[in-house]
N, CA, C and O of each residue as an XYZ file, in Angstrom:
532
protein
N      -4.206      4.133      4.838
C      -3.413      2.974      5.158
C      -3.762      2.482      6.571
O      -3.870      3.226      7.546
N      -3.968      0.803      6.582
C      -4.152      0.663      8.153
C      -2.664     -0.234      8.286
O      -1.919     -0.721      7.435
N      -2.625     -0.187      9.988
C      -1.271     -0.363     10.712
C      -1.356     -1.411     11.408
O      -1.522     -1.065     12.577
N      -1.314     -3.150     11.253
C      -2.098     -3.854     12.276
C      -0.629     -4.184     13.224
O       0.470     -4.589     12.842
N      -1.115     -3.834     14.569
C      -0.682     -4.152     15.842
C      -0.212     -5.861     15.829
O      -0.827     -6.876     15.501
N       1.358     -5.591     16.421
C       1.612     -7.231     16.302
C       0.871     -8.576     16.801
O       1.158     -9.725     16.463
N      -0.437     -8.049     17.933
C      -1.189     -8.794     18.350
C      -2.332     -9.486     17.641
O      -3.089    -10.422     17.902
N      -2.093     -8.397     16.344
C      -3.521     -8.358     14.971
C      -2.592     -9.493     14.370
O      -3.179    -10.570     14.470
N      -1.525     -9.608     13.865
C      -0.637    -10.367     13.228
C      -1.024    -11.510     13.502
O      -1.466    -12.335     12.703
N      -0.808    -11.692     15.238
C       0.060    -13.228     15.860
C      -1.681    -14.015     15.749
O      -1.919    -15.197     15.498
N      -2.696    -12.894     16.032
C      -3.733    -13.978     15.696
C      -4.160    -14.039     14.363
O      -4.915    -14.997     14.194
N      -3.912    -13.216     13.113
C      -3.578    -13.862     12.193
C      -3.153    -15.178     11.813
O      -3.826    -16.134     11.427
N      -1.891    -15.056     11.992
C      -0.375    -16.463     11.427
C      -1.482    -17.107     12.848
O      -0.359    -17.443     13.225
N      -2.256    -17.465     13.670
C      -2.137    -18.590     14.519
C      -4.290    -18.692     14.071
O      -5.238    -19.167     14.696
N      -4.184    -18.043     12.860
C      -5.891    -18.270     12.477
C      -6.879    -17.749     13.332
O      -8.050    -18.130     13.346
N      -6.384    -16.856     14.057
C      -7.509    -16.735     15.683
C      -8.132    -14.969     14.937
O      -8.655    -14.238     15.777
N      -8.085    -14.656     14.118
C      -8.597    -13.464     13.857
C     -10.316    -13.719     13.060
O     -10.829    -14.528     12.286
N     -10.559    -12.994     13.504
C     -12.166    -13.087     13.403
C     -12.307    -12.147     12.162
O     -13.232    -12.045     11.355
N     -11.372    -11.633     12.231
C     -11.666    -10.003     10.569
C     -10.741    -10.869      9.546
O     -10.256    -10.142      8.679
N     -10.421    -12.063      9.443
C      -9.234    -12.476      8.272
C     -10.190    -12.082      6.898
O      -9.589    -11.926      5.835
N     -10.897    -12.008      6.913
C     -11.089    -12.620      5.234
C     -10.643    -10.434      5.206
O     -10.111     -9.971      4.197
N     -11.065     -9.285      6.700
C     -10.818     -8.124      5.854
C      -9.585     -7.785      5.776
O      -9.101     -7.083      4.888
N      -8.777     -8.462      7.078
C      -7.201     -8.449      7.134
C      -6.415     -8.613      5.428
O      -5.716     -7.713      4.960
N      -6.695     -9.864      4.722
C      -6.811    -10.597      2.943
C      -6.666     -8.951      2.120
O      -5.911     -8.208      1.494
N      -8.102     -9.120      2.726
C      -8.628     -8.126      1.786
C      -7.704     -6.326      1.804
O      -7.646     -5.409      0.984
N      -7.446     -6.423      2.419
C      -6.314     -4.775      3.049
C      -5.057     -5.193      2.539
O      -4.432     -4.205      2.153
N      -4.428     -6.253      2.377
C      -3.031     -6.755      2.034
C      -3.600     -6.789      0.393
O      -2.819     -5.975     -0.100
N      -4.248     -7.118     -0.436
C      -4.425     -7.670     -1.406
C      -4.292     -6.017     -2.131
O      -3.591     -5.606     -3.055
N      -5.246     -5.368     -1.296
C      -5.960     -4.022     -2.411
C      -4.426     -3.045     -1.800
O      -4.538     -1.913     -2.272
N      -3.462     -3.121     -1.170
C      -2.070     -2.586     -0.954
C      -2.499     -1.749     -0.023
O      -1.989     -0.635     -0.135
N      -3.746     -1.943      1.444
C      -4.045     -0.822      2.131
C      -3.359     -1.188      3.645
O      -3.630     -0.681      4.733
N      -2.304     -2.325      3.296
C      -2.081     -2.645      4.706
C       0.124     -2.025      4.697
O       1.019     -2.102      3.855
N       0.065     -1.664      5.659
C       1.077     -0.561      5.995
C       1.981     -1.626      7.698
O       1.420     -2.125      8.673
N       3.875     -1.555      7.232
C       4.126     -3.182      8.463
C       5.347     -2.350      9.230
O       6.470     -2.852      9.284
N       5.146     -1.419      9.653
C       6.272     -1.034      9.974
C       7.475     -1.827     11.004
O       7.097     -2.245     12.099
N       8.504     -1.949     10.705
C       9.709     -2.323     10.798
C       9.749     -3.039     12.366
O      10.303     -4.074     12.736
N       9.036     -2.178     13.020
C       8.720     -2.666     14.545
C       8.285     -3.456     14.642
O       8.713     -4.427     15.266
N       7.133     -3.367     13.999
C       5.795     -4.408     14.272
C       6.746     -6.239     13.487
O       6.956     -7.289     14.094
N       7.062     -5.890     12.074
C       7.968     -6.911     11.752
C       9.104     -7.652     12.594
O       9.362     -8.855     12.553
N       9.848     -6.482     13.514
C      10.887     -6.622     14.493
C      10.348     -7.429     15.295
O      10.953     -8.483     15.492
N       9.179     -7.220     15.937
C       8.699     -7.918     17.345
C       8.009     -9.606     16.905
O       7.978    -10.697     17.474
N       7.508     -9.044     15.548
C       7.231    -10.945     15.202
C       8.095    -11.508     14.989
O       8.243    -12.467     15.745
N       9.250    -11.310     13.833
C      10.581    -12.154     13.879
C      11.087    -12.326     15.755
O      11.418    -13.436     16.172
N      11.075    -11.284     16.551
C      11.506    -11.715     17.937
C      10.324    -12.918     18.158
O      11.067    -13.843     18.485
N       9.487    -13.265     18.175
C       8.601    -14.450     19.409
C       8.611    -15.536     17.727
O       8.290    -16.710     17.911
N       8.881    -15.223     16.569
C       9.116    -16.943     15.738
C       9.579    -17.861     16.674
O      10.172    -17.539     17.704
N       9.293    -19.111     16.301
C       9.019    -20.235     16.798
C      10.282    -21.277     16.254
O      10.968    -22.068     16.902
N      10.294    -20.941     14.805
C      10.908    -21.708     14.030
C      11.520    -20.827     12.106
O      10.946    -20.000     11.397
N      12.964    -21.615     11.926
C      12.847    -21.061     10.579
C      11.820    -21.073      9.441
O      12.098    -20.510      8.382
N      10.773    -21.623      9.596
C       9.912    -21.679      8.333
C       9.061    -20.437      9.220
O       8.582    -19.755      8.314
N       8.589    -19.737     10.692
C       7.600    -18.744     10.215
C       9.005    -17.357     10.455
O       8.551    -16.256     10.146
N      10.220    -17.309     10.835
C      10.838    -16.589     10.188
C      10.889    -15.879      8.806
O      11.242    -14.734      8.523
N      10.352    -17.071      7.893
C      10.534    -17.079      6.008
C       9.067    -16.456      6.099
O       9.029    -15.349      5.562
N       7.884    -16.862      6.621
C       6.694    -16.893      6.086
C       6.523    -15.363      6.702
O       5.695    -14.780      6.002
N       7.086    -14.380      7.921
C       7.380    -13.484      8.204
C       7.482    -12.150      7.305
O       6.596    -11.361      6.975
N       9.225    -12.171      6.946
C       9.936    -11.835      5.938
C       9.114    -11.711      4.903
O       8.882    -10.602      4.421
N       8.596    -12.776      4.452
C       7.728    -12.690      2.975
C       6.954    -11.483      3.340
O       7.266    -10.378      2.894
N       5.785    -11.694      4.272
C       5.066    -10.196      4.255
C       6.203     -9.149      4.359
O       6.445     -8.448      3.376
N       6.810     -9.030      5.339
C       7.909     -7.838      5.237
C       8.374     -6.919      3.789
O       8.466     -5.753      3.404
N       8.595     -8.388      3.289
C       8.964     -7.643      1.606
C       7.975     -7.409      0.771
O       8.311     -6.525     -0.017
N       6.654     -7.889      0.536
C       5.842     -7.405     -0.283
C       4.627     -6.470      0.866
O       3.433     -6.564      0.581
N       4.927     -5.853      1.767
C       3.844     -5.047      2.138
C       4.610     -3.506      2.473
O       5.741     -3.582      2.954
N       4.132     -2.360      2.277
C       4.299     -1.058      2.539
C       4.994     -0.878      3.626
O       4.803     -1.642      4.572
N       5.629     -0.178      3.689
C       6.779      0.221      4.963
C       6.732      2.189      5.507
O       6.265      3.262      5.125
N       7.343      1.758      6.316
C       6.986      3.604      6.233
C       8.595      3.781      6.837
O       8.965      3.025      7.736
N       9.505      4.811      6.292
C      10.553      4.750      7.240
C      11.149      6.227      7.039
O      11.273      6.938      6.041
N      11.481      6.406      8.446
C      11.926      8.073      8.087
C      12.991      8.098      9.180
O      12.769      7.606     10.286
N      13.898      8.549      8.930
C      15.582      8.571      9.876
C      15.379      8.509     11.027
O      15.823      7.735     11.876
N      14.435      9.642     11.117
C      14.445      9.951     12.886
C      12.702      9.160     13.651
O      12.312      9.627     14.721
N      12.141      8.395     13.187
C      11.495      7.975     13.406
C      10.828      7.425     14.873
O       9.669      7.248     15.248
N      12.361      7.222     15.603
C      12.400      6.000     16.994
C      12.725      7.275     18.046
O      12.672      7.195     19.273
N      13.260      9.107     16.844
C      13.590      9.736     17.943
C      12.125     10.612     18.163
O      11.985     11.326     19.156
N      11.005     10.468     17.077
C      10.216     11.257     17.072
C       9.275     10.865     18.106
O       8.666     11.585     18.897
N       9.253      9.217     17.926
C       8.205      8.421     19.059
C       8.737      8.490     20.572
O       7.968      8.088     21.445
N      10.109      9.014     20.970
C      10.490      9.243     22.176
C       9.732     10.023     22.313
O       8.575      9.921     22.721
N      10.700     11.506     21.755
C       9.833     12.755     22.439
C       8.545     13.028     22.451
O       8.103     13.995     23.072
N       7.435     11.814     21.436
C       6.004     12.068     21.687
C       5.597     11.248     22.717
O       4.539     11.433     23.318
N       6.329     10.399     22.949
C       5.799      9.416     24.266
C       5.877     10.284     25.490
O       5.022     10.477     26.355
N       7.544     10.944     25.323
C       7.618     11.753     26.458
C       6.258     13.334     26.885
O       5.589     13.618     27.878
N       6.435     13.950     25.531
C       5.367     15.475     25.732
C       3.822     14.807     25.978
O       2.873     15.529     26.283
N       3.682     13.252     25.797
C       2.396     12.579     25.842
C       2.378     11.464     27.315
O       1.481     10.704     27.682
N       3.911     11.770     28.009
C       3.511     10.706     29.704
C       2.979      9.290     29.299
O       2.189      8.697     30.034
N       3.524      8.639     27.851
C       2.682      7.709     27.575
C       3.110      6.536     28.476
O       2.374      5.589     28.752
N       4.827      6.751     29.061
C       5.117      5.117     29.733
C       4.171      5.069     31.107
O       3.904      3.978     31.610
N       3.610      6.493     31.768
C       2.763      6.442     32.906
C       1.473      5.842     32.550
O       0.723      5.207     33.291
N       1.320      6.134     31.309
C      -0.249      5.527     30.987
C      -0.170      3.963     30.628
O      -1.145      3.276     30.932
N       0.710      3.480     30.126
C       0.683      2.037     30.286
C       1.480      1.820     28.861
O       1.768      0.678     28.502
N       1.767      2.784     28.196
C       2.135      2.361     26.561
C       3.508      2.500     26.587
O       4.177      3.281     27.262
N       3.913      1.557     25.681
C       5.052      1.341     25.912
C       5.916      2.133     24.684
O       5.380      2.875     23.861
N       7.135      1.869     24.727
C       8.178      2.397     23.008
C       7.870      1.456     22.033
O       7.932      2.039     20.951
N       7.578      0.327     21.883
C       6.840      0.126     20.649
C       5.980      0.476     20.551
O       6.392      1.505     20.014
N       4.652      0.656     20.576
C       3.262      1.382     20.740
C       3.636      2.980     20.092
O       3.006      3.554     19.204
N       4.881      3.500     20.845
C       4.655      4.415     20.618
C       5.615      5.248     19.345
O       5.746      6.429     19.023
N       6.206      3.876     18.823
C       6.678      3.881     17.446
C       5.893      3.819     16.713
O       5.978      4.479     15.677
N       4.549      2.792     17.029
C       3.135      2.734     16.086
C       2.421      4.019     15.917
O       1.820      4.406     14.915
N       2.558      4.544     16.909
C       1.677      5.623     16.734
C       2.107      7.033     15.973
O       1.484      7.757     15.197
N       3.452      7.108     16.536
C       4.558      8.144     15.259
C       4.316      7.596     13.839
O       4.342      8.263     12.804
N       4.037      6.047     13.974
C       4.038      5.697     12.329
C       2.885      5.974     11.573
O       2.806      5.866     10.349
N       1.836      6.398     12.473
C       0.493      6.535     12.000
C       0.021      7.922     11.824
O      -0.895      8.211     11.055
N       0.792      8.949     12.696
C       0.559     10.643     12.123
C       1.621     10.568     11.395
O       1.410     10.574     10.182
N       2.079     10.539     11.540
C       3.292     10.529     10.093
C       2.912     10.389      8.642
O       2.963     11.129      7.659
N       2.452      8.977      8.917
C       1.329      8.220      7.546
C       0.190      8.968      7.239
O      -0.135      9.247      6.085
N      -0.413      9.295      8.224
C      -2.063      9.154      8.621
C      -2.138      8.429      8.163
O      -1.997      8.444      6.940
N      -2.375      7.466      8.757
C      -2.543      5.456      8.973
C      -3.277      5.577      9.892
O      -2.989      6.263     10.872
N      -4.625      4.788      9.731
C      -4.807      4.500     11.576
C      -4.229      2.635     11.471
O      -3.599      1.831     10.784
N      -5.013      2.802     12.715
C      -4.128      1.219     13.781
C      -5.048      0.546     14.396
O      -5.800      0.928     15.293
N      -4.944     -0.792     13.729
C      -5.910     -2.104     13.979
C      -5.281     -2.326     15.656
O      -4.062     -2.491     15.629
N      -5.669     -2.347     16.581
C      -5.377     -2.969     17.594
C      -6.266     -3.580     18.438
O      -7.470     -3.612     18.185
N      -5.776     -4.074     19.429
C      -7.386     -4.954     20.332
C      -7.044     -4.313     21.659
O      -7.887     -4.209     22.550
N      -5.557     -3.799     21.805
C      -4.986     -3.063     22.930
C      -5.906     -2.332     23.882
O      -5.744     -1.141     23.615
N      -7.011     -2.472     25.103
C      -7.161     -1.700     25.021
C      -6.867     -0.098     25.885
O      -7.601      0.887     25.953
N      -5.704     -0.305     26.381
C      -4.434      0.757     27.070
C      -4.680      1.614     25.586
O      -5.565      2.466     25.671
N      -4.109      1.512     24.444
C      -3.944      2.276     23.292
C      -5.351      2.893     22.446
O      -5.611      3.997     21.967
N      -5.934      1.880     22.510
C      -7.613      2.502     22.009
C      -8.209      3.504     23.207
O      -9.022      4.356     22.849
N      -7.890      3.443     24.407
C      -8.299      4.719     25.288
C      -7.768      6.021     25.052
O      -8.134      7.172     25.287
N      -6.806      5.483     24.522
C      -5.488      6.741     24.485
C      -5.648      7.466     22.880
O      -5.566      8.664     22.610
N      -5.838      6.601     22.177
C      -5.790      7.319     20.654
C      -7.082      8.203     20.273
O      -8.247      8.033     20.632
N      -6.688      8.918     19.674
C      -7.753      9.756     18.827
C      -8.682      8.597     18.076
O      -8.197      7.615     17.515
N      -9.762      8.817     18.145
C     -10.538      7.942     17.436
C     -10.055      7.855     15.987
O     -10.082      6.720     15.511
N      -9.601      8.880     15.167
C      -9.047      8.992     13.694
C      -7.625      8.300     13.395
O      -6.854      8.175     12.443
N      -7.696      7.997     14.482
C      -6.456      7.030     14.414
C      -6.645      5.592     15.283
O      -5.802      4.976     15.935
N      -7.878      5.334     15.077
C      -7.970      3.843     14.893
C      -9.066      3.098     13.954
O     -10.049      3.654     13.464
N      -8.686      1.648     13.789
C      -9.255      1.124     12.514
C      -9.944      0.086     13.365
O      -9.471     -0.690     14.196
N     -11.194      0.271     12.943
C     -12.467     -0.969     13.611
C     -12.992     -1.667     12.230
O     -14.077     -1.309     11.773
N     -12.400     -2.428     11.726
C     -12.793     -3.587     11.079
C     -14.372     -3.428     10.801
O     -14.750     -3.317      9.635
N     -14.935     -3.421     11.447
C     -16.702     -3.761     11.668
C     -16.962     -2.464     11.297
O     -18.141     -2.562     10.956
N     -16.577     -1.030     11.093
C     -17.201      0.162     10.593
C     -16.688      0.542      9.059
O     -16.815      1.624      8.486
N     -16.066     -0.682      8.568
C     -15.731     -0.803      6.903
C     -16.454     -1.624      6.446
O     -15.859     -2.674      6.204
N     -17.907     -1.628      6.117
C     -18.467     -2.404      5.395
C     -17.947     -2.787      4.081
O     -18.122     -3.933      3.667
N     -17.181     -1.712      3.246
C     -16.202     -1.647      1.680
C     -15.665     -3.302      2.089
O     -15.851     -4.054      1.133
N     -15.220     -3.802      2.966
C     -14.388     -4.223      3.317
C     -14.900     -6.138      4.110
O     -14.131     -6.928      4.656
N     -16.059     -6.266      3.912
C     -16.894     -7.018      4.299
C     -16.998     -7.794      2.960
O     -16.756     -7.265      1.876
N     -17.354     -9.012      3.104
C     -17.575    -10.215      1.835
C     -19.253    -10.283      1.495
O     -19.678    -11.055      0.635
């Protein structure tokens, strides 16, 4: 499962993504994974009620991952991991609980978080040829 970073999203919905046709292609074949955060933080910067709706829509037809303690697991790994010294923040580091959890990796352009992650836990578009037109 990949995890795209709300920054993968916003240039999505605003056409600025250079991987759309593999972004399509990951939503279509059910390999794209939206956790609740990442949904949270785009409904926060909508513009208007119609990309509220157009939002939501992905929300409801794409994979979710949710587990009770989820927001308490990404504390204490941010904390045993010093991640707010390194630059990452509590969302980030909800993404990243969501991704060992899953084993998901994570589309991001971040690059504070691509220094920081295990390489097996990130997704480079350009090393999925499967995934190419």
């Amino acid at each position: 499962m990949i995890i795209a970073d709300t920054s993968i999203w916003i240039d999505f919905f605003r056409n600025k993504l250079e991987e759309k046709e593999i972004f399509l292609r990951l939503i279509e074949n059910d390999y794209m994974l939206m956790p609740e955060v990442v949904a949270g933080e785009l409904l926060q910067g909508a513009k208007s009620d119609k990309e509220v709706r157009i939002i939501k829509s992905y929300v409801k037809n794409l994979r979710n991952f949710i587990e009770a303690d989820l927001f308490i697991v990404a504390g204490e790994y941010s904390y045993k991991n010093n991640l707010i010294n390194k630059g990452i923040g509590f969302i980030d580091a909800v993404i990243i609980a969501t991704a060992i959890r899953s084993n998901s990796k994570i589309w991001t352009k971040d690059l504070k978080l691509k220094e920081y992650l295990e390489k097996r836990y990130i997704y480079e578009p350009s090393l999925y040829s499967i995934y190419k037109s």
